[in-house]
C-alpha positions in Angstrom: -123.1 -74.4 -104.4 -124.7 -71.1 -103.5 -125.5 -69.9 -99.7 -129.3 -69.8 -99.5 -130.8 -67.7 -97.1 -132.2 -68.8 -93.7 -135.8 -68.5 -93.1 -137.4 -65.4 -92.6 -140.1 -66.4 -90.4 -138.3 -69.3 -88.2 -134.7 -68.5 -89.2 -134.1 -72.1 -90.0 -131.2 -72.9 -92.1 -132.2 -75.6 -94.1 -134.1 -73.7 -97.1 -134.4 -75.6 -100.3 -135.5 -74.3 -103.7 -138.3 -75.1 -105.8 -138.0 -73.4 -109.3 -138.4 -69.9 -108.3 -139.5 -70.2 -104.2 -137.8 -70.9 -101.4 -139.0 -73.1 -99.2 -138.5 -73.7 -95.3 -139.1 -77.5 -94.7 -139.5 -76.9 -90.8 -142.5 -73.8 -91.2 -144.0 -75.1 -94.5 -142.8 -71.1 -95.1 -142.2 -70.5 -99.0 -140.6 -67.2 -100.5 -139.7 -65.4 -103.6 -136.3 -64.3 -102.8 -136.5 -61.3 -105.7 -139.8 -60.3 -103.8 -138.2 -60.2 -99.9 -134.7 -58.4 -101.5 -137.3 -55.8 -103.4 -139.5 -55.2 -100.0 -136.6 -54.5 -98.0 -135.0 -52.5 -100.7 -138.4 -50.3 -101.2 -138.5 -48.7 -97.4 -135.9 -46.8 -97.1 -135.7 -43.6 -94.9 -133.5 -40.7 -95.0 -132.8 -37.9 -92.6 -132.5 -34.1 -93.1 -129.4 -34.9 -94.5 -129.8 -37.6 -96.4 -128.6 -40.6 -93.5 -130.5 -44.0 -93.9 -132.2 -44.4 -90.5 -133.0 -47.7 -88.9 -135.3 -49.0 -86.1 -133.5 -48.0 -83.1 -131.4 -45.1 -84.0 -131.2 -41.7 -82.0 -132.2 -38.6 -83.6 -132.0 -34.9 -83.0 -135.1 -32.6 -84.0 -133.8 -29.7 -86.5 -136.6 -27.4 -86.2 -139.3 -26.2 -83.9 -142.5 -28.4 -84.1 -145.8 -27.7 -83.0 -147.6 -30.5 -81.7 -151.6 -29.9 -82.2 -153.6 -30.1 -78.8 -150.7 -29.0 -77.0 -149.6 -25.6 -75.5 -146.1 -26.9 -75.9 -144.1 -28.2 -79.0 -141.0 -29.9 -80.1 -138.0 -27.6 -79.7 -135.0 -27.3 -81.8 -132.5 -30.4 -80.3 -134.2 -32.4 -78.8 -133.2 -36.0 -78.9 -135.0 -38.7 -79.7 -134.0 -42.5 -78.8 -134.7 -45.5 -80.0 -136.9 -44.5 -83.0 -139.3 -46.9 -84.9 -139.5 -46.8 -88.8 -143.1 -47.0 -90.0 -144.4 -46.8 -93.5 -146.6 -43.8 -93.6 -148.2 -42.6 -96.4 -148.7 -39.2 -95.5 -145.2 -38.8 -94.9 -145.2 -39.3 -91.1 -142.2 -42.5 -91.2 -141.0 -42.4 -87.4 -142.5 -43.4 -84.6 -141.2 -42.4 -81.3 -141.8 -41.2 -77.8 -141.0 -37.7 -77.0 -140.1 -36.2 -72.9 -143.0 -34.4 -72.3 -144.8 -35.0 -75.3 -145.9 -38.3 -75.4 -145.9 -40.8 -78.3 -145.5 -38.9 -81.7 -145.0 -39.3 -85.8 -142.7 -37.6 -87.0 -141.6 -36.4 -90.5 -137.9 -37.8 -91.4 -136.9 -34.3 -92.8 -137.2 -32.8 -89.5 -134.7 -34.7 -88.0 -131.0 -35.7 -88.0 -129.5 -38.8 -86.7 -127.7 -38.2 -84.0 
């Protein structure tokens, strides 16, 4: 017998199958399991170098950025902690907080994990 997945959405571990869905008798929660490994299989984001990132990773900034309304900008080496991956669709995919620049998007090839 085959290991089906917990739910996603209470973690329980008493999933059953119904043809094609999943179901989570304790939520009433039904899946596709193609459509959740496809989803998580879309995102994916690549550094500079070509690193996967993940939500929570630390991450170095490879070029001067300016940051518009500021004076200031975004120096070469700074580091970044504890990023948050975000699907942007101009191309902005983290989210982070910068010292002395606030929250900020940034572009994922301006950056290297760290």
């Amino acid at each position: 017998m085959s290991q089906l997945p917990n739910c996603p959405k209470c973690g329980s571990e008493y999933t059953y199958e119904d043809g094609s869905l999943l179901i989570c008798p304790e939520c009433a929660h039904e899946w596709s399991q193609d459509a959740a490994e496809a989803e998580s299989e879309s995102f994916v984001v690549k550094d500079a170098n070509g690193t996967i990132l993940s939500d929570g990773d630390d991450v170095t900034v490879i070029k001067d950025l300016k940051v518009k309304g500021s004076s200031s900008g975004i120096k070469v080496g700074t580091k970044i902690k504890g990023i948050r991956l975000v699907d942007g669709n101009d191309g902005h995919n983290i989210d982070c907080k910068v010292t002395g620049v606030g929250a900020i998007k940034l572009k994922q090839e301006f950056v290297k994990k760290s």
